[in-house]
Residue frames relative to the residue before (quaternion, step in Angstrom):
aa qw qx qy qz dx dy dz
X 1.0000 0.0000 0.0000 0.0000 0.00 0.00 0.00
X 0.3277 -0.6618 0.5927 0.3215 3.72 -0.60 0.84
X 0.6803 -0.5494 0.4505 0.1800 3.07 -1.76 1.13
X 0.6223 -0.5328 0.4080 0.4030 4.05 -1.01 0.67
X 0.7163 0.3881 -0.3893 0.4299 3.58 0.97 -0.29
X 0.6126 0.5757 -0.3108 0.4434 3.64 1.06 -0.35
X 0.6281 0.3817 -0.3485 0.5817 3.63 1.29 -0.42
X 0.7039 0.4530 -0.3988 0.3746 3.94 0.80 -0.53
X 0.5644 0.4403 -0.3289 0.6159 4.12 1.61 0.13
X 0.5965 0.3030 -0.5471 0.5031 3.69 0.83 0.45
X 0.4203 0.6495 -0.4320 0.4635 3.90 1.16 -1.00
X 0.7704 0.3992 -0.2472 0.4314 3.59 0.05 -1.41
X 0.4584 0.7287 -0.3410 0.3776 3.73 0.96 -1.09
X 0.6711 0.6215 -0.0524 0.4008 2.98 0.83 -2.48
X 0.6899 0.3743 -0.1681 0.5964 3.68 0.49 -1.81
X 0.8361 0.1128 -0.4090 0.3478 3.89 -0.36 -0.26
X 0.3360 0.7003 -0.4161 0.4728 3.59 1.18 0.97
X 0.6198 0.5176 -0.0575 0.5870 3.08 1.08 -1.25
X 0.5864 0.4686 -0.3401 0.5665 3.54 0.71 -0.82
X 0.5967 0.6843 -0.2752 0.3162 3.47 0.03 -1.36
X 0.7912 0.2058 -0.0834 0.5697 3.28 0.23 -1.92
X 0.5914 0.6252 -0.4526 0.2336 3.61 0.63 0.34
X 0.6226 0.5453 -0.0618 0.5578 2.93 1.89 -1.56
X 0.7076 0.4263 -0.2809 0.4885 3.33 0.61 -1.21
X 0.4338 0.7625 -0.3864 0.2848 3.55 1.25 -1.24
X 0.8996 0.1343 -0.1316 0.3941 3.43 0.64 -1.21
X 0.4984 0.7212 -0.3258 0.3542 3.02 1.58 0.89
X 0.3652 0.7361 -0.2265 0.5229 2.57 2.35 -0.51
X 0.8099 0.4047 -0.1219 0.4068 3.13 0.42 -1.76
X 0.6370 0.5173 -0.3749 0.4313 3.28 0.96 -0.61
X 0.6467 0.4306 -0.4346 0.4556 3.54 1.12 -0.61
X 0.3090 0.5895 -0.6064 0.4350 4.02 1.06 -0.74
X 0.8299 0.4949 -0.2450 0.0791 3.62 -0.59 -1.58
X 0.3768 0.7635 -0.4100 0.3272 2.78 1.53 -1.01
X 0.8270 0.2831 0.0233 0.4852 3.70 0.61 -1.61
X 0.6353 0.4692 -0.2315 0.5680 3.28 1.27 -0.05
X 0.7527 0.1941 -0.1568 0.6093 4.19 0.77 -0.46
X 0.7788 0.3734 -0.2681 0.4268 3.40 0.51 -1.11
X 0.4063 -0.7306 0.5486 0.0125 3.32 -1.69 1.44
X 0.8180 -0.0421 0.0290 0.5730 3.11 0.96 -0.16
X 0.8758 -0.3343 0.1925 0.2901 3.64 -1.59 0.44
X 0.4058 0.7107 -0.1411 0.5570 3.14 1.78 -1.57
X 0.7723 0.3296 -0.1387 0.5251 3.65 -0.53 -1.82
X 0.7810 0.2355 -0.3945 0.4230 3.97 -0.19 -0.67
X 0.6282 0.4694 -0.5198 0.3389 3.74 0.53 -0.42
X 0.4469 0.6762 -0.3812 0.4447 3.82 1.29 -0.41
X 0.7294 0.4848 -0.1437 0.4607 3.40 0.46 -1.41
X 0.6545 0.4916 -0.2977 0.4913 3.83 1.02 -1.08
X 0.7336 0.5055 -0.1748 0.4192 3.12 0.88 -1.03
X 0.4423 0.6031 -0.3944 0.5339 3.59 1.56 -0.29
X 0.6830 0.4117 -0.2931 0.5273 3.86 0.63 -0.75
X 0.4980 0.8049 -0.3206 0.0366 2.83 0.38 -1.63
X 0.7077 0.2222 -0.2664 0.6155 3.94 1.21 -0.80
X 0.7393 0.4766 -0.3065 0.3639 3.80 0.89 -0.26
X 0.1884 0.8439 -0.4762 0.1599 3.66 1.11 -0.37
X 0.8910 0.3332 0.0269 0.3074 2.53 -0.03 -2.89
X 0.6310 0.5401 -0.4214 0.3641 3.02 1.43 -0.65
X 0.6599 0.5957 -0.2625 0.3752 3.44 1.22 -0.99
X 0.4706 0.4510 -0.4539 0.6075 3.69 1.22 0.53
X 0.5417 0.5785 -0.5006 0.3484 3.68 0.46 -0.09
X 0.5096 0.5977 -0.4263 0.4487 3.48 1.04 -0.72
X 0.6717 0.5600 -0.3651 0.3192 3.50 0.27 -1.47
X 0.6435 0.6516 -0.2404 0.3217 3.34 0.80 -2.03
X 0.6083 0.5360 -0.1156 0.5739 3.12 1.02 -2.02
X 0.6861 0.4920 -0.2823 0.4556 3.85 0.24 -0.11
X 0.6218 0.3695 -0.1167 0.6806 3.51 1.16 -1.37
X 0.6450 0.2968 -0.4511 0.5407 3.87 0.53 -0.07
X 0.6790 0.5028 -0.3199 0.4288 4.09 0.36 -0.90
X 0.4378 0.6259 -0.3613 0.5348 3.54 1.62 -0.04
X 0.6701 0.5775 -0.0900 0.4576 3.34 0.12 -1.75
X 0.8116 0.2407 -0.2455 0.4724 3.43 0.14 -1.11
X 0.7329 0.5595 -0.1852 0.3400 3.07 0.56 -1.45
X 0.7489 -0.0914 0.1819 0.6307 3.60 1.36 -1.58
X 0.1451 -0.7615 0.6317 -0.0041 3.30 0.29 2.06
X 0.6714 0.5333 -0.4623 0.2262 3.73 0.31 -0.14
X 0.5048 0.4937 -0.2992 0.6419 3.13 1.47 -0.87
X 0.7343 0.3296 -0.4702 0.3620 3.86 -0.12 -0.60
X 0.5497 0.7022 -0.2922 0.3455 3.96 1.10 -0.96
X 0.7035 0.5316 -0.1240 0.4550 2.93 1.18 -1.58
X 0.7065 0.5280 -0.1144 0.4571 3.78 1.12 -1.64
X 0.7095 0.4875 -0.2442 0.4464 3.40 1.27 -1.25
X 0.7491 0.4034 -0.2380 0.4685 3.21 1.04 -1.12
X 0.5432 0.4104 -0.3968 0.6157 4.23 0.75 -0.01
X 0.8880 0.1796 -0.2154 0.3644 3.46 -0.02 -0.08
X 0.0050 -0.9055 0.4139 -0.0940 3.16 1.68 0.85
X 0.7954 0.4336 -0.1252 0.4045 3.18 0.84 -1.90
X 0.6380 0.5747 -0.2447 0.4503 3.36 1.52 -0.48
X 0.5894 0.4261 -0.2675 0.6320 3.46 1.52 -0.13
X 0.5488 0.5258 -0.4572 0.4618 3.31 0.68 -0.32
X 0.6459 0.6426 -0.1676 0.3765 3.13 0.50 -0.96
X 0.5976 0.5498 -0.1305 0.5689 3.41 1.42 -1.49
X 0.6612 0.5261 -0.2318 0.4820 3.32 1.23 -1.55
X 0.5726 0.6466 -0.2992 0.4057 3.63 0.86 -0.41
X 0.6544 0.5977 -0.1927 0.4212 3.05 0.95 -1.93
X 0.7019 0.5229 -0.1760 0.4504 3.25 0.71 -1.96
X 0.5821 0.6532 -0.3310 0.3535 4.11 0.99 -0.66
X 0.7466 0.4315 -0.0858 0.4990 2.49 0.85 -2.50
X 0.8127 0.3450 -0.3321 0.3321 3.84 0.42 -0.72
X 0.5794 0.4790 -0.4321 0.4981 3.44 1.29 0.42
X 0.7611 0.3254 -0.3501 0.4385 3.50 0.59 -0.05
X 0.3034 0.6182 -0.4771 0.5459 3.93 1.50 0.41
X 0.4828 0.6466 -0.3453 0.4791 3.76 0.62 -0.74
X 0.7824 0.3499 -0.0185 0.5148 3.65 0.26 -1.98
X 0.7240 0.5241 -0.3182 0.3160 3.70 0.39 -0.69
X 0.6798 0.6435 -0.0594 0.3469 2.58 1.21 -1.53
X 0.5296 0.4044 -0.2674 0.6961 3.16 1.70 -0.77
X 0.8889 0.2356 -0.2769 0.2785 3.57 0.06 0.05
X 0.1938 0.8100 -0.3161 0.4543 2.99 1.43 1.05
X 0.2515 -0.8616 0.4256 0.1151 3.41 0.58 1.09
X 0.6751 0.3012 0.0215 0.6731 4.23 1.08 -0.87
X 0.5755 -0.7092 0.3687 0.1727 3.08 -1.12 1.60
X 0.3545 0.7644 -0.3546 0.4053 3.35 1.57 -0.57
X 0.8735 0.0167 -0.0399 0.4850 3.16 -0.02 -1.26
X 0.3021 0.6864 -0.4644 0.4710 3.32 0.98 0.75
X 0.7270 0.3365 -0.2023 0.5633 3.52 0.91 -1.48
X 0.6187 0.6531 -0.3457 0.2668 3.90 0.95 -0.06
X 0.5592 0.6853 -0.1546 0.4401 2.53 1.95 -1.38
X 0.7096 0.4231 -0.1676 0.5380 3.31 1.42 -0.97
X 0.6728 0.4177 -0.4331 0.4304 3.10 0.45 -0.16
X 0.6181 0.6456 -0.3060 0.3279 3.44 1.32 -0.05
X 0.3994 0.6281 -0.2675 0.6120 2.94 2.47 -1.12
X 0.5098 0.5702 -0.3837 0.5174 3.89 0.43 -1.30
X 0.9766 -0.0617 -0.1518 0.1392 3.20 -0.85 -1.15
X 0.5539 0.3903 -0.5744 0.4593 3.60 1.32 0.66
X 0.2327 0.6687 -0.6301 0.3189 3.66 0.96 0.83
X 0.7235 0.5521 -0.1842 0.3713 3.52 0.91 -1.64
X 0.6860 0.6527 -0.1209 0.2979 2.99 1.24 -1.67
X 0.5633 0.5193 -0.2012 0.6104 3.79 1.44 -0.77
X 0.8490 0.1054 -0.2530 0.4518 3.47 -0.21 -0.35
X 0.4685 0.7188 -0.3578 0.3686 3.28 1.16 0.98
X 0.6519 0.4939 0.0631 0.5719 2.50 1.45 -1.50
X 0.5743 0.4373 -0.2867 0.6299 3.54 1.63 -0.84
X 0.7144 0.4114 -0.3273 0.4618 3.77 0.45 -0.46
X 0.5478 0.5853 -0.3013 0.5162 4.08 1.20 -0.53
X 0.5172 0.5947 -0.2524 0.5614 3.53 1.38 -1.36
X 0.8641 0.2721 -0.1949 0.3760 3.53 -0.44 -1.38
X 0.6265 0.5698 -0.3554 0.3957 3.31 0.67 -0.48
X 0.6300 0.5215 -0.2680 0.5091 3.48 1.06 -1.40
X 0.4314 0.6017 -0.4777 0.4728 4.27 1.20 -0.60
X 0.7648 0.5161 -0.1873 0.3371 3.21 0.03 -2.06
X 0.7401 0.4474 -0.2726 0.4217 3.55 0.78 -1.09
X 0.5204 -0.5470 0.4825 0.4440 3.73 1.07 -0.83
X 0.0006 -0.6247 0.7719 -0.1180 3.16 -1.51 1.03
X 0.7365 -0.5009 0.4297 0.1486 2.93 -2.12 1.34
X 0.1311 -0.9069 0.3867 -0.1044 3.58 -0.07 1.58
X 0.1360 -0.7699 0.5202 0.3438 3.57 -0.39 -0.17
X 0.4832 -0.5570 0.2760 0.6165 3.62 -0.16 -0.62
X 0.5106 0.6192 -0.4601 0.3796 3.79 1.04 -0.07
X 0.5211 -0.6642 0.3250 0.4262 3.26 1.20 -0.88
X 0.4348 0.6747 -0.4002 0.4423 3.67 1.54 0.42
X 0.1856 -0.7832 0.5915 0.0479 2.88 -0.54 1.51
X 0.4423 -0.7452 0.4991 -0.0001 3.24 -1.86 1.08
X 0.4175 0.8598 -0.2862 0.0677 3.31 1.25 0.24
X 0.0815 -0.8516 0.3594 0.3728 3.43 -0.81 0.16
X 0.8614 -0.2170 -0.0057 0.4591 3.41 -0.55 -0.26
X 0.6628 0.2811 -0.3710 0.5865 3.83 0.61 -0.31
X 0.4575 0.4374 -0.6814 0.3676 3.51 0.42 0.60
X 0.7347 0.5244 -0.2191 0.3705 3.14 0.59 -0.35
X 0.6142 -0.0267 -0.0966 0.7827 4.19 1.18 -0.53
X 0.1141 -0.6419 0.7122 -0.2603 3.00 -1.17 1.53
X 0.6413 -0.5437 0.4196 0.3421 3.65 -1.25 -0.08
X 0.7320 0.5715 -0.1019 0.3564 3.17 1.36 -0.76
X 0.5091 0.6162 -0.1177 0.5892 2.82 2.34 -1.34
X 0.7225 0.4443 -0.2624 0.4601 3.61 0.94 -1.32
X 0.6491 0.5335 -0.3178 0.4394 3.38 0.80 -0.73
X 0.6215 0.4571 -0.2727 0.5748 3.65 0.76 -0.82
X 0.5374 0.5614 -0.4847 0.4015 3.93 0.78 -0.54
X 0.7486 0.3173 -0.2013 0.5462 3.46 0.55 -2.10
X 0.5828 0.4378 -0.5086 0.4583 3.47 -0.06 -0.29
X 0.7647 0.3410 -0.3970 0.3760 3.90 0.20 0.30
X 0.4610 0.6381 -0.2389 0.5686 3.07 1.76 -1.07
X 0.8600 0.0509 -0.2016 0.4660 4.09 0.25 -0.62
X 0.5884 0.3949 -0.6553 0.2615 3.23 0.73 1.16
X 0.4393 0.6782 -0.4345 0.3978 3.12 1.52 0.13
X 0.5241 0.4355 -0.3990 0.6136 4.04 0.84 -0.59
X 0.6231 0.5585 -0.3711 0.4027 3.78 -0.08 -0.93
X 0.5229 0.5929 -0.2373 0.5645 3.75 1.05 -1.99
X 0.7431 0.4763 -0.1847 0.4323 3.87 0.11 -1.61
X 0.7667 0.2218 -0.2626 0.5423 3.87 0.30 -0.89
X 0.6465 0.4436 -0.4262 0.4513 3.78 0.42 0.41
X 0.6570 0.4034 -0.4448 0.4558 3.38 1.38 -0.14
X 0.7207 0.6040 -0.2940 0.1717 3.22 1.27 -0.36
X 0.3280 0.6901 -0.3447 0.5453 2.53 2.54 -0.01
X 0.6637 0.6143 -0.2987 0.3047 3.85 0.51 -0.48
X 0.7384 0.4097 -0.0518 0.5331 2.88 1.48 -1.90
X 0.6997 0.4621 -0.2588 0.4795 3.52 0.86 -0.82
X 0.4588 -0.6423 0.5615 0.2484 3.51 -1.50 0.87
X 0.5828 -0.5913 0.3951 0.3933 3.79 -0.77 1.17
X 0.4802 0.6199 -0.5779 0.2261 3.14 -1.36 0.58
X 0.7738 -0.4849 0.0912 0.3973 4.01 -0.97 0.71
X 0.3502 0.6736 -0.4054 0.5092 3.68 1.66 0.47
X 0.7130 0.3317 -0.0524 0.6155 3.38 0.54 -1.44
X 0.4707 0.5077 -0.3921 0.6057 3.97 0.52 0.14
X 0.6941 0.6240 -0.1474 0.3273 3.80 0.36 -0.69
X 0.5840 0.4993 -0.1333 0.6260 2.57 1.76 -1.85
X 0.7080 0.5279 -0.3339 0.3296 2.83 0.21 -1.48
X 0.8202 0.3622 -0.2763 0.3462 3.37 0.44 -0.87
X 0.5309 0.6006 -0.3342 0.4957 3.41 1.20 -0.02
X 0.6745 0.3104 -0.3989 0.5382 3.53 0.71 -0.61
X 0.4450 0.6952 -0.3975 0.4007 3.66 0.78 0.17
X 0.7485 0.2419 -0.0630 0.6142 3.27 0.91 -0.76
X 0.5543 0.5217 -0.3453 0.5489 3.69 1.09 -0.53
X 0.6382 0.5208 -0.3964 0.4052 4.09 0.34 -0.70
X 0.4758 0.5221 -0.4129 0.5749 3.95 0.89 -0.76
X 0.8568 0.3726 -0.1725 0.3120 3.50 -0.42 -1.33
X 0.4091 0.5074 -0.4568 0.6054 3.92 1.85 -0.33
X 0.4882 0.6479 -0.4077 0.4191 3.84 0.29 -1.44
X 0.8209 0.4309 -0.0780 0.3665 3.71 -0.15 -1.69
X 0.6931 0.4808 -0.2193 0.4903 2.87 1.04 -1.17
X 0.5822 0.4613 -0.4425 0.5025 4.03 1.36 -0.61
X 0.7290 0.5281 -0.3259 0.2887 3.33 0.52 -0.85
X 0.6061 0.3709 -0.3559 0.6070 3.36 1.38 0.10
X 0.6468 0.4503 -0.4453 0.4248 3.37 0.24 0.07
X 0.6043 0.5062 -0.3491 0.5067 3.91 1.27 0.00
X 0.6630 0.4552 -0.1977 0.5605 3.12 1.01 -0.93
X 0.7609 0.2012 -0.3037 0.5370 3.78 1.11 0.20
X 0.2117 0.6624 -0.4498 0.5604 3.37 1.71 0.92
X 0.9521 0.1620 -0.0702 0.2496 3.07 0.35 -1.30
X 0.3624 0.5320 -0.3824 0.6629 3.37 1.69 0.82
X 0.6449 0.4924 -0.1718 0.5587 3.88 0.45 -0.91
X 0.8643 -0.0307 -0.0362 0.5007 4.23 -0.30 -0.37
X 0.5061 -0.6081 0.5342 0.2978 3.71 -1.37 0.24
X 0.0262 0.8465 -0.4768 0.2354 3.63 1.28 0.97
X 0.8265 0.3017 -0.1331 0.4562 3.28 0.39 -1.85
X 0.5388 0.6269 -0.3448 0.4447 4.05 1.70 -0.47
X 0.7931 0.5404 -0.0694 0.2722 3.14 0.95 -1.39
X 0.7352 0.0771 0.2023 0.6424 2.81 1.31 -1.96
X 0.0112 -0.8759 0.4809 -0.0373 3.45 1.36 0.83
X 0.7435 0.5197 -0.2494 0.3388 3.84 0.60 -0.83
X 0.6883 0.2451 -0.2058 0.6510 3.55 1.02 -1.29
X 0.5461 0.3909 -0.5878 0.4511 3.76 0.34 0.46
X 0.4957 0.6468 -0.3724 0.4442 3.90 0.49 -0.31
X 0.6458 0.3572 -0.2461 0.6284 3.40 0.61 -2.02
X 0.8177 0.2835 -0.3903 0.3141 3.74 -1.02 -0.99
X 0.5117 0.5405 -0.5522 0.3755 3.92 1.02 -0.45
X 0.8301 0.3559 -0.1448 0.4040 3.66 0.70 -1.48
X 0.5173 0.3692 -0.5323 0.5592 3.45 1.08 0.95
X 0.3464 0.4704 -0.6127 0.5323 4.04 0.62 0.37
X 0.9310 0.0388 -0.2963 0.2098 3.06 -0.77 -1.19
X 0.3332 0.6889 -0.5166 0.3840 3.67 1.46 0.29
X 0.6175 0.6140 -0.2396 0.4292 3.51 0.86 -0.96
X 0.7031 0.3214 -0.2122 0.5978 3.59 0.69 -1.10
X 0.7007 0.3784 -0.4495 0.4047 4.19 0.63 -0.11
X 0.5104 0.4540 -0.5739 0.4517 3.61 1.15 0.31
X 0.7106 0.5284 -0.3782 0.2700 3.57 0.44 -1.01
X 0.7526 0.3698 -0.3598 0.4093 3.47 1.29 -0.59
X 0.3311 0.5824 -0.4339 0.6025 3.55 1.30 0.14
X 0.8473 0.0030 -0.2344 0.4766 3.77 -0.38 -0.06
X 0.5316 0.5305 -0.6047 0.2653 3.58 0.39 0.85
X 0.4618 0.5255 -0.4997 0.5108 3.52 0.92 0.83
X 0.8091 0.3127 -0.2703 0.4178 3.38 0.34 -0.36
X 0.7205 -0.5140 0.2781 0.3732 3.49 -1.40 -0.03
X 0.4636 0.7129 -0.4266 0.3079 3.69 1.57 0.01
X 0.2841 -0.8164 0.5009 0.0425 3.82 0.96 1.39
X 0.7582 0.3742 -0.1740 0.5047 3.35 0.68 -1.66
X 0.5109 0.5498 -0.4805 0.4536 3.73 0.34 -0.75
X 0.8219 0.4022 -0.2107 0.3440 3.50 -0.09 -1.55
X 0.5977 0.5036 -0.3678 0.5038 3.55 1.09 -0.78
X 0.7164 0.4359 -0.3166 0.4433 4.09 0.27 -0.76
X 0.7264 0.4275 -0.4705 0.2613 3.29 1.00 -1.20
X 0.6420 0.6431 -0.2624 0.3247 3.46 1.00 -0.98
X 0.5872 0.5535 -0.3110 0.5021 3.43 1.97 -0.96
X 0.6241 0.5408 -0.3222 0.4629 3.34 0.84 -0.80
X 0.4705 0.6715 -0.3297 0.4680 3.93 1.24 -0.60
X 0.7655 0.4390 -0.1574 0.4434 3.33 0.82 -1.36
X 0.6344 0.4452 -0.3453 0.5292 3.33 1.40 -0.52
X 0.5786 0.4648 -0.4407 0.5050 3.84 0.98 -0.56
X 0.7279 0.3046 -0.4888 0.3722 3.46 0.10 -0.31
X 0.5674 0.4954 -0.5097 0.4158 4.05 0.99 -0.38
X 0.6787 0.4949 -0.3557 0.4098 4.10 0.82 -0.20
X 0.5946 0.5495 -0.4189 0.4112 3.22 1.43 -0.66
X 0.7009 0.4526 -0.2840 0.4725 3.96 0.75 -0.75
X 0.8485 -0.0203 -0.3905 0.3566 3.31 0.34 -0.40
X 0.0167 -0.7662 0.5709 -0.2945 3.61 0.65 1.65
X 0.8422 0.4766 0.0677 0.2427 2.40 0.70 -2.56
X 0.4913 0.7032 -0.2179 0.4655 2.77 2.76 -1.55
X 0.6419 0.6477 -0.2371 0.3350 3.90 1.03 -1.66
X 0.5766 -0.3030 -0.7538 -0.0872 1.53 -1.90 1.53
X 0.1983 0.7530 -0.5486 0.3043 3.73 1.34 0.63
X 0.1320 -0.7039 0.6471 0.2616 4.16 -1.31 -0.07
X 0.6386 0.1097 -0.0914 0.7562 3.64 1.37 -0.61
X 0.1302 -0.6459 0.7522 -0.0048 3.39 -2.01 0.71
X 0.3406 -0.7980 0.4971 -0.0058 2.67 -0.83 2.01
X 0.3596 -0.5757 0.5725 0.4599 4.01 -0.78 -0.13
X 0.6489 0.3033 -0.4337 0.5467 3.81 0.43 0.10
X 0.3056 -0.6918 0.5678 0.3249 4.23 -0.01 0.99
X 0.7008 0.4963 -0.3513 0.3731 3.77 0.28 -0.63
X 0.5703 0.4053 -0.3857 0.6014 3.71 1.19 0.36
X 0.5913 0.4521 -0.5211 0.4176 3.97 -0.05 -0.28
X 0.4915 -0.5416 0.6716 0.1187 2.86 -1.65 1.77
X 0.4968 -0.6188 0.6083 -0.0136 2.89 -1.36 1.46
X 0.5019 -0.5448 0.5779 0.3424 4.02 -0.86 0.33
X 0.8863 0.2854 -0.1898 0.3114 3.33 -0.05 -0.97
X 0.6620 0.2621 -0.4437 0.5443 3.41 1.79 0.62
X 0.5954 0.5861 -0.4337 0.3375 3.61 0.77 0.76
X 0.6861 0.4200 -0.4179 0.4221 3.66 1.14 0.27
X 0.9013 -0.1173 0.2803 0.3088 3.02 -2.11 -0.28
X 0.3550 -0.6043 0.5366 0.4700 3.81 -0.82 -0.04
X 0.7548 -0.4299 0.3443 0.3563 3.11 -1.63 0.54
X 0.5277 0.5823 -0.3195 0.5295 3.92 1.27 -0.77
X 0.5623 0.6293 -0.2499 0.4747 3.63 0.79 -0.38
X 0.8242 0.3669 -0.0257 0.4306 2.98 0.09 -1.81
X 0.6256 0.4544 -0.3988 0.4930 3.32 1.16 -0.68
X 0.6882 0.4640 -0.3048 0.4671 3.74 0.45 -0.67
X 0.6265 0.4792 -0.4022 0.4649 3.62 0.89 -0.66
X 0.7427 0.4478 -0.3696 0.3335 3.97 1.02 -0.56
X 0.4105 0.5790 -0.4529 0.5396 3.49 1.52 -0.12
X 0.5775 0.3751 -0.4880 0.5364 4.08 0.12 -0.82
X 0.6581 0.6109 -0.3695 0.2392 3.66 -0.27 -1.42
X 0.7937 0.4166 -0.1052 0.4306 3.24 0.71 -1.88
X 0.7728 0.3212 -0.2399 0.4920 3.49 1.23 -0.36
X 0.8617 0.1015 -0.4108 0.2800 3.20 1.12 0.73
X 0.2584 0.8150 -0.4150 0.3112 3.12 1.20 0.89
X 0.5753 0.5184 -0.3105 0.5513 3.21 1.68 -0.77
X 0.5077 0.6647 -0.3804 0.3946 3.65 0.89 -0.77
X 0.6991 0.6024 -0.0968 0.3727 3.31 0.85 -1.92
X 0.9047 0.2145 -0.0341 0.3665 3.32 0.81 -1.32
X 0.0592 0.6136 -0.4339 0.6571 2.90 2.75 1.09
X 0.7888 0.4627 -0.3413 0.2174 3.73 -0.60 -1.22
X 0.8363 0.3903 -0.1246 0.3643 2.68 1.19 -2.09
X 0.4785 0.6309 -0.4485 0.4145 3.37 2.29 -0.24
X 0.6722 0.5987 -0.2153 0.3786 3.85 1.07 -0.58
X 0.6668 0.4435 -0.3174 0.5079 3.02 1.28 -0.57
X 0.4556 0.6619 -0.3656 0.4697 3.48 1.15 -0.68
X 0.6880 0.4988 -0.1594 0.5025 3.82 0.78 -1.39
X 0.7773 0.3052 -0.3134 0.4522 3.58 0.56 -0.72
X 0.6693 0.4307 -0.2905 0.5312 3.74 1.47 0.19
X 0.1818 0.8612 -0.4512 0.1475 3.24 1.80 0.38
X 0.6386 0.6937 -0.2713 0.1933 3.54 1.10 -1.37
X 0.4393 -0.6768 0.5174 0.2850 3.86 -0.57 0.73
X 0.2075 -0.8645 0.4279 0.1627 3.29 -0.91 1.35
X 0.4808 -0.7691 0.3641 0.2117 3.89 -0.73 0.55
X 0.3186 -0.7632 0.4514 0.3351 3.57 0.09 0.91
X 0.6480 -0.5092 0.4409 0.3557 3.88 -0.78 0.86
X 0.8123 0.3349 -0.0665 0.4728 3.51 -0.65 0.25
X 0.7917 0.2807 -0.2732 0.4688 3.53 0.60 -0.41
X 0.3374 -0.7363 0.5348 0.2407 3.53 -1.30 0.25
């Protein structure tokens, strides 16, 4: 049995995971939109500018995750970073190209490459939480192991049916995440009207889209053999979650609808590595998957890494709860009244 500190640095793992796809969630989506809601120059500088002071900070989660790996569990990070090299690379790309689209674009002198720039934001907007959802899913299901932990895979170990689903299924609740914040942040008017109606017609198809991810949940991992009950409860608080959100996306409950669905995204980041525990990787040979409680740090480690943790994480999520407040204001697309 791993040791109360070794389950409380996957716990932590979990929460700044969770953080991640919450924040970034609608940063994702908001960039999706750019090319997907917005009609004109006006409507996407609105939308950039809705992120605009929270983006970067909201990749900090990730970092802080991939570093809280590393220290905390280098085996799990050794093991994950290096098999899925090319998939992070990839991620790494996204995360480049859509943070500097942001900066060009404004300085782009001709609409030309103005309208490139965005479409570049657009699509490694898509690309990341695609790839981050193809990534986790393919963990959960099992990959070709040795017992050191070098994985051998070859390409449909990697896109599979199970892997792709779990991609778009993050990828559009993350757009979804994005047009429900933009209902929040943005002053009403035929931008927000857009949203609105897309997620109207987009909530049926999330619905469909869970129900195939359970139903390749459960052909695909030993979830329903193993852990048959809390994989039940967190499957049917997903989609409980997404019928509150589409039940109050007619109405003026902005905030209801934005958490419930955010909170979706976190049930599905608890539902895998719920399901992942006390494993950190799952091999297709079971007698290779690294085990939690032989893949971290010594206990001298961990004990000093949770004193850093505990005294500044609260710091961190003071700042970003303040900054969030001092940018609280609804923004006004140019031109409209």
């Amino acid at each position: 049995m791993p040791s109360i500190l070794q389950i409380l640095w996957f716990v932590l793992v979990a929460v700044l995971f969770s953080g991640f796809f919450f924040l970034e969630g609608f940063d994702f989506g908001i960039g999706m939109s750019l090319k997907t809601v917005a009609k004109n120059e006006a409507e996407q500088d609105a939308l950039i500018n809705s992120i605009g002071p929270h983006w970067d900070g909201n990749e900090v989660w990730l970092i802080t995750a991939g570093g809280a790996m590393f220290a905390a569990i280098p085996y799990w990070y050794a093991s994950l970073f290096s098999g899925f090299y090319l998939v992070l690379f990839v991620i790494l790309l996204g995360l480049i190209y859509r943070g500097v689209s942001f900066e060009f674009r404004e300085q782009m002198l001709t609409n030309k490459y103005r309208n490139l720039w965005t479409m570049i934001a657009a699509v490694s907007s898509f690309i990341v939480p695609f790839m981050f959802g193809l990534m986790f899913t393919d963990v959960v299901r099992g990959m070709p192991m040795n017992a050191t932990g070098d994985m051998s895979a070859t390409f449909f170990d990697y896109v599979n049916i199970f892997s792709i689903v779990g991609g778009v299924a993050l990828a559009l609740l993350s757009y979804m995440h994005g047009l429900n914040y933009m209902r929040l942040k943005l002053v009403d008017g035929p931008l927000v009207e857009r949203a609105k109606k897309q997620l109207k017609f987009l909530y049926p198809t999330l619905l469909l889209g869970e129900v195939a991810f359970a139903i390749t949940l459960y052909f695909n991992t030993d979830f329903f053999t193993k852990k048959p009950i809390i994989t039940l409860i967190l499957l049917v608080v997903i989609v409980g979650l997404t019928l509150l959100a589409w039940y109050t996306n007619g109405t003026n409950h902005q905030f209801i609808t934005f958490f419930a669905l955010g909170f979706a995204i976190i049930t599905v980041v608890v539902l895998l590595l719920t399901g992942l525990y006390p494993r950190v990787m799952v091999a297709t040979n079971p007698a290779h998957s690294i085990l939690l409680k032989n893949a971290t740090s010594t206990p001298y480690t961990l004990k000093w890494m949770t004193g850093i943790a505990f005294t500044a994480v609260p710091i961190v999520l003071a700042y970003q709860g303040w900054s969030f407040w001092v940018f609280r204001k609804r923004i006004q697309v140019a031109g409209e009244k």
